[in-house]
N, CA, C and O atoms as CSV, one atom per row, in Angstrom:
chain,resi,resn,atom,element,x,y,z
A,1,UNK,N,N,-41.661,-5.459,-38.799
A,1,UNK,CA,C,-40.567,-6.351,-38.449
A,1,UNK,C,C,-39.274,-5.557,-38.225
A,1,UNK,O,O,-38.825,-5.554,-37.079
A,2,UNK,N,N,-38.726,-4.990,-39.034
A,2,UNK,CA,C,-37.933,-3.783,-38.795
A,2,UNK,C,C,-37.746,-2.700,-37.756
A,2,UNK,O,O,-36.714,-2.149,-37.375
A,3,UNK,N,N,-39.413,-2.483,-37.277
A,3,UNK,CA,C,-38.967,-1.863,-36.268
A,3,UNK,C,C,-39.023,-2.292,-34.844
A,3,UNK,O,O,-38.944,-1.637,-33.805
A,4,UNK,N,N,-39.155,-3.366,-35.035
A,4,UNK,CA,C,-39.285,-4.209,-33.727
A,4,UNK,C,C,-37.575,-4.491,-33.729
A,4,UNK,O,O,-37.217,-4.139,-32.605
A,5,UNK,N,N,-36.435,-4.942,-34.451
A,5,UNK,CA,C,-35.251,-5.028,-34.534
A,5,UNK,C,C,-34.952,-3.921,-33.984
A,5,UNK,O,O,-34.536,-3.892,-32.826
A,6,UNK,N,N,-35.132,-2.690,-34.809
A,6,UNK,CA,C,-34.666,-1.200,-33.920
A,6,UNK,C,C,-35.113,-1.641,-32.471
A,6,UNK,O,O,-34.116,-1.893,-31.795
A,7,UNK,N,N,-36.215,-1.802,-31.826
A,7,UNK,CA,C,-36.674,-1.499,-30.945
A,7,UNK,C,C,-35.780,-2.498,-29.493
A,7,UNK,O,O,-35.385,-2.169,-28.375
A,8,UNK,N,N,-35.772,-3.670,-30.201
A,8,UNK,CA,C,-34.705,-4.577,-29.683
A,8,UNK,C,C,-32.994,-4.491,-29.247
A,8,UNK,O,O,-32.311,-4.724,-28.250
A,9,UNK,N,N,-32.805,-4.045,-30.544
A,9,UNK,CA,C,-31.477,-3.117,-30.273
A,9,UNK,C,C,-31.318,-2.259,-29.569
A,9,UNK,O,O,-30.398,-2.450,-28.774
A,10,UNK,N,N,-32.045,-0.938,-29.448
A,10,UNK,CA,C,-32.220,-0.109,-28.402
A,10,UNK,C,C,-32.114,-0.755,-26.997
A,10,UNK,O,O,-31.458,-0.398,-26.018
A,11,UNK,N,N,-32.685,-1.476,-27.122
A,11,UNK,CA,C,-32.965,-2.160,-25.422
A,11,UNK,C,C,-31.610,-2.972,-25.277
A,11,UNK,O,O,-30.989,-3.073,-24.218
A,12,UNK,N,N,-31.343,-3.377,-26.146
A,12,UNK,CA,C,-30.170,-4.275,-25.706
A,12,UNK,C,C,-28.902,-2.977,-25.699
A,12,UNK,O,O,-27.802,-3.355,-25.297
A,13,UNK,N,N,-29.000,-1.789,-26.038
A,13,UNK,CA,C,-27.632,-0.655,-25.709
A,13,UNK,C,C,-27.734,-0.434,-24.792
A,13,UNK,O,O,-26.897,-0.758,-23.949
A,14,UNK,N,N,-29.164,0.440,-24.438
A,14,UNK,CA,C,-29.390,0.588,-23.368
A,14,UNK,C,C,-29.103,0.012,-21.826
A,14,UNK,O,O,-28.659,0.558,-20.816
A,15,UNK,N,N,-29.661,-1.635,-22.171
A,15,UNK,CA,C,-29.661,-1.851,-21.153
A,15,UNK,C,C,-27.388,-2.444,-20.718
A,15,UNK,O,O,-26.897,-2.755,-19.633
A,16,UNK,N,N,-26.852,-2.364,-21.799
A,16,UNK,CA,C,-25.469,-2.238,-22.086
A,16,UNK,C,C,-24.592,-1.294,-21.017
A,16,UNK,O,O,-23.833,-1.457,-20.061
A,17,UNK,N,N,-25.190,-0.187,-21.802
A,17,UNK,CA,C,-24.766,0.936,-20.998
A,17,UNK,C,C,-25.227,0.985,-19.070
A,17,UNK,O,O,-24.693,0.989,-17.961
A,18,UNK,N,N,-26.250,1.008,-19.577
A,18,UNK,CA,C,-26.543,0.661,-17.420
A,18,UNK,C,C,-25.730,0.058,-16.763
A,18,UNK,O,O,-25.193,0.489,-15.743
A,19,UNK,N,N,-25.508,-1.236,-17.382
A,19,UNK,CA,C,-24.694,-2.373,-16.967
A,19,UNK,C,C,-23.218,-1.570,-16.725
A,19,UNK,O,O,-22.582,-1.468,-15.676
A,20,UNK,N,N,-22.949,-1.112,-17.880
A,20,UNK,CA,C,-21.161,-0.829,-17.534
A,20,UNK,C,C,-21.737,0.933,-16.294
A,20,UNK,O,O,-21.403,0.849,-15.112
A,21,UNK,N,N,-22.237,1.785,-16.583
A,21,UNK,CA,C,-22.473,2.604,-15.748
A,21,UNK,C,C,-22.598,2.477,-14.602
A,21,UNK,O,O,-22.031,3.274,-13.855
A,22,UNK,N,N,-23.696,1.013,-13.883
A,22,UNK,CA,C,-22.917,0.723,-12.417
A,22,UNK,C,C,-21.881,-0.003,-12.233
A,22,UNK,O,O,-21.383,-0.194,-11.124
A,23,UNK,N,N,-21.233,-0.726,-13.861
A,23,UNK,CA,C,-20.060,-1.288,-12.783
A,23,UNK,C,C,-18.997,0.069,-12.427
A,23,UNK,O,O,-18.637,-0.095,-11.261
A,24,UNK,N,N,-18.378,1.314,-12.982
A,24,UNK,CA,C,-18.668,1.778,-12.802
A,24,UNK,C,C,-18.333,2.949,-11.525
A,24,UNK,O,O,-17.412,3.637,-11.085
A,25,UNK,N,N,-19.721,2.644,-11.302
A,25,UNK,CA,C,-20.494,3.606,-9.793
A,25,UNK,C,C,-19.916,2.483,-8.691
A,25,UNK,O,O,-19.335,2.665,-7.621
A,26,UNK,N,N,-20.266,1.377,-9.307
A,26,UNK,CA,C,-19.693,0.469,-7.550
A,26,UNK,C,C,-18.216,0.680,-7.508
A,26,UNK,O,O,-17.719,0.922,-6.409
A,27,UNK,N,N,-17.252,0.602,-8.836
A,27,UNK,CA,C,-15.777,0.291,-8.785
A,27,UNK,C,C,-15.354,1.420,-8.161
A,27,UNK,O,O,-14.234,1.326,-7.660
A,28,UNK,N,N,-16.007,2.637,-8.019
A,28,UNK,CA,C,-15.335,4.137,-7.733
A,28,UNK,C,C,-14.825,3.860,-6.306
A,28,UNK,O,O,-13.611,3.744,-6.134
A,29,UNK,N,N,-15.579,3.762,-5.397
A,29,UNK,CA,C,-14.805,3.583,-3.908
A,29,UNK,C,C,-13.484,2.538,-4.022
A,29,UNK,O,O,-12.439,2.975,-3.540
A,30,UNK,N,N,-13.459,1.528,-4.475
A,30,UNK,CA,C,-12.220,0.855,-4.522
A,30,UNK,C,C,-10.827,1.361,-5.236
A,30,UNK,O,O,-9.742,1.326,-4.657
A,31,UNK,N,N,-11.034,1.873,-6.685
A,31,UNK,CA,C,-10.164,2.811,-6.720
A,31,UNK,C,C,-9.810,3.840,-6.407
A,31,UNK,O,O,-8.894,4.351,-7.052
A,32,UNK,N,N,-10.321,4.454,-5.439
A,32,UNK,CA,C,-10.080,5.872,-4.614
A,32,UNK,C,C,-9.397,5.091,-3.517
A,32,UNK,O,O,-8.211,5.416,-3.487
A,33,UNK,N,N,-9.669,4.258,-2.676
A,33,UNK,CA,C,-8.595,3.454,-1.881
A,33,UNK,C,C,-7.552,3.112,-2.540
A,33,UNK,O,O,-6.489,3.545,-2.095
A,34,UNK,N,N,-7.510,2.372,-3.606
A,34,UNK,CA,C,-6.290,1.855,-4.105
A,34,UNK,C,C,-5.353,2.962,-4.161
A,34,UNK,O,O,-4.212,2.630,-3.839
A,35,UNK,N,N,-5.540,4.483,-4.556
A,35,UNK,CA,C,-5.167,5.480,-4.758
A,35,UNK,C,C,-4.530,5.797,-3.857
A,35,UNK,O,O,-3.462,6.337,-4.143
A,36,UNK,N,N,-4.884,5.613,-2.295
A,36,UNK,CA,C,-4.398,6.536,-1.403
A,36,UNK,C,C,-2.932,6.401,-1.408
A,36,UNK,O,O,-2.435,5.720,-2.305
A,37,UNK,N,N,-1.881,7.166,-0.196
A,37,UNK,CA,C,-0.728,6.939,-0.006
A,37,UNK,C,C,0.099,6.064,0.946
A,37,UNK,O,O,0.097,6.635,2.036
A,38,UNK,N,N,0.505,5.407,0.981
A,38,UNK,CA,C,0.825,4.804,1.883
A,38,UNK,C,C,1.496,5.506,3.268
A,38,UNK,O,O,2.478,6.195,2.994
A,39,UNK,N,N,1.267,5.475,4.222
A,39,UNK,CA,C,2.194,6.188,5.687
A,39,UNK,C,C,3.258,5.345,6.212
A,39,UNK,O,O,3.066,4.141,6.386
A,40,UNK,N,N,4.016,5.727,6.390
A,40,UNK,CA,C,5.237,4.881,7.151
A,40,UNK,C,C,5.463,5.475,8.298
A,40,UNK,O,O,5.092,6.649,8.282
A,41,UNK,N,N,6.127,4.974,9.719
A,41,UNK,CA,C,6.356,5.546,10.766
A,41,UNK,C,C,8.206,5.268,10.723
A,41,UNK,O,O,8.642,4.334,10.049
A,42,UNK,N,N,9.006,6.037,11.386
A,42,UNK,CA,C,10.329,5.561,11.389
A,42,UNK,C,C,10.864,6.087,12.413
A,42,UNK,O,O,10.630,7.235,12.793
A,43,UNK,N,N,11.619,5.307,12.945
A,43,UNK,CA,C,12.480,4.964,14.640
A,43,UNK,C,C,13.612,4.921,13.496
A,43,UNK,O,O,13.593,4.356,12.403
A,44,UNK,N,N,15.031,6.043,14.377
A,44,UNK,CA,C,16.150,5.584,14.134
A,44,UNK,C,C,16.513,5.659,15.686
A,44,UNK,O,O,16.079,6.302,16.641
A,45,UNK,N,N,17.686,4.534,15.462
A,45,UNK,CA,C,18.228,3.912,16.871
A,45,UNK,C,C,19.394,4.050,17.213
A,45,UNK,O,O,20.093,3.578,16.317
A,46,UNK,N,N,20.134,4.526,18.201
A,46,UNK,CA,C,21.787,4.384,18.099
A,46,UNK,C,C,21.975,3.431,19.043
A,46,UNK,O,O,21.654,3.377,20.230
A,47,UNK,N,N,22.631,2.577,18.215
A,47,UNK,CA,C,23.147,0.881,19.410
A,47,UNK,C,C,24.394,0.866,19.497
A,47,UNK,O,O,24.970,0.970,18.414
A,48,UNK,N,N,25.106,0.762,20.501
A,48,UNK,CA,C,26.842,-0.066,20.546
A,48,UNK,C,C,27.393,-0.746,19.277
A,48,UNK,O,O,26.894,-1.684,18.655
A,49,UNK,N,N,28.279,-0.219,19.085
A,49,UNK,CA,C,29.103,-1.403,18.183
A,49,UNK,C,C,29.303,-2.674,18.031
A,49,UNK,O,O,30.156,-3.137,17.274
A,50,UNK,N,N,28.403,-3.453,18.858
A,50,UNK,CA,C,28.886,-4.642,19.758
A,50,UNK,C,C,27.837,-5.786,18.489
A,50,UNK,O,O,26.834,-5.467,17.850
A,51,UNK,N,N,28.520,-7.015,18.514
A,51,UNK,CA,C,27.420,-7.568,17.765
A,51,UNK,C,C,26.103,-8.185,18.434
A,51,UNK,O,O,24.954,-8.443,18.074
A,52,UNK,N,N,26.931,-8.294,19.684
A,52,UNK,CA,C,25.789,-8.830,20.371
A,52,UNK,C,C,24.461,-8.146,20.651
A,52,UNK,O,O,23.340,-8.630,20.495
A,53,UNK,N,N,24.848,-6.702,21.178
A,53,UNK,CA,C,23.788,-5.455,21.428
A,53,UNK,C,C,22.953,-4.879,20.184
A,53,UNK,O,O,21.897,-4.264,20.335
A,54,UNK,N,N,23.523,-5.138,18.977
A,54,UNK,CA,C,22.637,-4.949,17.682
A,54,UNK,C,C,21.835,-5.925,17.542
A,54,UNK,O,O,20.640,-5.803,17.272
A,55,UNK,N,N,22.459,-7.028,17.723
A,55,UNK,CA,C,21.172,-8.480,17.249
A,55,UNK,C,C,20.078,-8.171,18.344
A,55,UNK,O,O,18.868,-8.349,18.204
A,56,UNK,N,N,20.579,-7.785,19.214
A,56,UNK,CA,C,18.985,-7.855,20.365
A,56,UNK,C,C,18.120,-6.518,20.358
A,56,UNK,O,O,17.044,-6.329,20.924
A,57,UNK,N,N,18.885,-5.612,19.550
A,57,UNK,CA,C,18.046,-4.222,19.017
A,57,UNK,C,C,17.003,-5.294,17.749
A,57,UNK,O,O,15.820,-5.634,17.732
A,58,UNK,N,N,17.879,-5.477,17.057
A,58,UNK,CA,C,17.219,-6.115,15.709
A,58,UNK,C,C,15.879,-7.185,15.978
A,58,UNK,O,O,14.803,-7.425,15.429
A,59,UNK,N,N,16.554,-7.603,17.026
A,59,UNK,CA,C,15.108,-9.019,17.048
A,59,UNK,C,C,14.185,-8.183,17.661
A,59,UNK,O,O,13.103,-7.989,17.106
A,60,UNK,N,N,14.535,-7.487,19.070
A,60,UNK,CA,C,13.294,-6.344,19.687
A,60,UNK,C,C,12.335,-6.040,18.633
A,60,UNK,O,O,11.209,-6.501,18.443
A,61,UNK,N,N,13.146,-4.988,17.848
A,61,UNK,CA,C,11.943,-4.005,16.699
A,61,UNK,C,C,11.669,-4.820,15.570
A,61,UNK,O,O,10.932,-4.246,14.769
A,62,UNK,N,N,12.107,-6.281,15.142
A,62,UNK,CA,C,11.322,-7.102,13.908
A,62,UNK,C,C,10.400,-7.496,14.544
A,62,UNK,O,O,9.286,-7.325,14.049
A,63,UNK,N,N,10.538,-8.383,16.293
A,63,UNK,CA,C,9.506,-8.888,16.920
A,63,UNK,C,C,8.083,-7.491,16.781
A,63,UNK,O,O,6.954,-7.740,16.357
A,64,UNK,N,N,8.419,-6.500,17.119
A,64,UNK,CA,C,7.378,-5.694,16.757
A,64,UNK,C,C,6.890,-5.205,15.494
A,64,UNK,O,O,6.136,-4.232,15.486
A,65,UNK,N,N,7.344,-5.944,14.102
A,65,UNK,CA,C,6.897,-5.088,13.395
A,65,UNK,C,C,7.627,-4.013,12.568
A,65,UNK,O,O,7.115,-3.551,11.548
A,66,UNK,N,N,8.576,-3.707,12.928
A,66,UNK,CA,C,9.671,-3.319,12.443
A,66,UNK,C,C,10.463,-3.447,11.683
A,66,UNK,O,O,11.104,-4.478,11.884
A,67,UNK,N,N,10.990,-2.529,10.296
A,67,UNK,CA,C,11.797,-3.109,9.428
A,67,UNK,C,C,13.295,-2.240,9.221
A,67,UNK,O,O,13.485,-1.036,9.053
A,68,UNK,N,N,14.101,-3.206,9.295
A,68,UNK,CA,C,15.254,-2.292,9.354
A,68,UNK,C,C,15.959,-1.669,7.567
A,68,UNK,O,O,16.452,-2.419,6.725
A,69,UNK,N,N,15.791,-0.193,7.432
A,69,UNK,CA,C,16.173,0.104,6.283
A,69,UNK,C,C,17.568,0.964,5.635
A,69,UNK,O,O,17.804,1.455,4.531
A,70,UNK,N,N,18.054,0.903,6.448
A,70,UNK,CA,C,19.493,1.486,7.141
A,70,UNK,C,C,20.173,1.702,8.227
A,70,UNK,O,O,19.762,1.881,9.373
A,71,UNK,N,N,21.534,1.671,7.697
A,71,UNK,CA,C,22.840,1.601,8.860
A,71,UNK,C,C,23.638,2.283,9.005
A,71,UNK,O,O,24.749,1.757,9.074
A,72,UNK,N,N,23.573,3.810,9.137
A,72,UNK,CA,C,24.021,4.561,8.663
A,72,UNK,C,C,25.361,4.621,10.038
A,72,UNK,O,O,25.137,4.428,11.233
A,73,UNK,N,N,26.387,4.864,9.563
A,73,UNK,CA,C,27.077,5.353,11.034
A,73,UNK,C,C,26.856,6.925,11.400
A,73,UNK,O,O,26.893,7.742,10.479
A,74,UNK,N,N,26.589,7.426,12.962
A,74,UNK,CA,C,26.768,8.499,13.460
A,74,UNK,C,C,28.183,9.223,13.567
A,74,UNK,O,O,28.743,9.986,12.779
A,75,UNK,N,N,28.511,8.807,14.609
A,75,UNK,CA,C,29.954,9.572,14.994
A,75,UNK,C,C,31.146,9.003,14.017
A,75,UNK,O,O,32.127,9.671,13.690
A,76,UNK,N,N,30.860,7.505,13.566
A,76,UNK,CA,C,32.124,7.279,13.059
A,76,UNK,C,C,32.326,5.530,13.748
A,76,UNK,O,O,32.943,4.646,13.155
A,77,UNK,N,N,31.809,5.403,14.768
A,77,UNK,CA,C,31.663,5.281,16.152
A,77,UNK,C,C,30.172,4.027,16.673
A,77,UNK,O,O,30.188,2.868,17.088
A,78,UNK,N,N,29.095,4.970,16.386
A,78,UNK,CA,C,27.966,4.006,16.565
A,78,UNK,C,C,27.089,4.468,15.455
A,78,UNK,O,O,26.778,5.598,15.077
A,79,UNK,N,N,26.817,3.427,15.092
A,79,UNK,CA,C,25.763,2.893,14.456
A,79,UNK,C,C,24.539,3.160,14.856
A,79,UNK,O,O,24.255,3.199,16.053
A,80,UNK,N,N,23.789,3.346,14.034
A,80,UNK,CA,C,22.285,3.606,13.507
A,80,UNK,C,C,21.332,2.565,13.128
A,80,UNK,O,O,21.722,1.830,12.220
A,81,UNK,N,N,20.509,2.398,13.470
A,81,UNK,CA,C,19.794,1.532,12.289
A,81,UNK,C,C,18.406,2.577,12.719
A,81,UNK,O,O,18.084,3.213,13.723
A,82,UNK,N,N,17.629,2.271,10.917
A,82,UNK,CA,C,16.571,2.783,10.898
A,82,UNK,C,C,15.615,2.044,10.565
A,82,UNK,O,O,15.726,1.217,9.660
A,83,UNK,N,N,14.700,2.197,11.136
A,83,UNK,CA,C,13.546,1.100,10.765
A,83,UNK,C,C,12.569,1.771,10.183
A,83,UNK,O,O,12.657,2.999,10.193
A,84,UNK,N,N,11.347,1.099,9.507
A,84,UNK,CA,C,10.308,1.775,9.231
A,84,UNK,C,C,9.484,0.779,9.506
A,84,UNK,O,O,9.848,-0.384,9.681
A,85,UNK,N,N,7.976,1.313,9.574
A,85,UNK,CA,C,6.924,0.535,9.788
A,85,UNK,C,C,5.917,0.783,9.099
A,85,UNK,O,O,4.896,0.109,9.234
């Protein structure tokens, strides 16, 4: 009787361990993605001072996808914006 308990137990670690060992083996590819780095692309733009000529820069590159993450001034003069994607 006793060793049928051992023998039971065994099987039930065993088969424990398998269980977490492929979860595991399957989870590995998903956290190696989760891992990676992200890439960004970035357009900086020099537009007129004008308000009108910035809003139609601005809607252009959001309509595409585009995010504007600064405004830096150049000369003093015109304006920048930088986008990233």
């Amino acid at each position: 009787m006793l060793t049928i308990r051992i023998s039971v137990a065994w099987i039930i670690a065993a088969l424990s361990l398998g269980v977490i060992a492929l979860v595991f083996l399957i989870g590995q590819p998903f956290m190696a993605k989760a891992q990676e780095p992200k890439r960004f692309q970035y357009r900086i733009v020099e537009v007129l001072p004008d308000t009108q000529n910035m809003q139609t820069r601005l809607n252009e590159y959001g309509a595409s996808g585009w995010e504007l993450v600064a405004v830096p001034m150049g000369s003093m003069t015109e304006p920048r914006l930088i986008f990233k994607k």
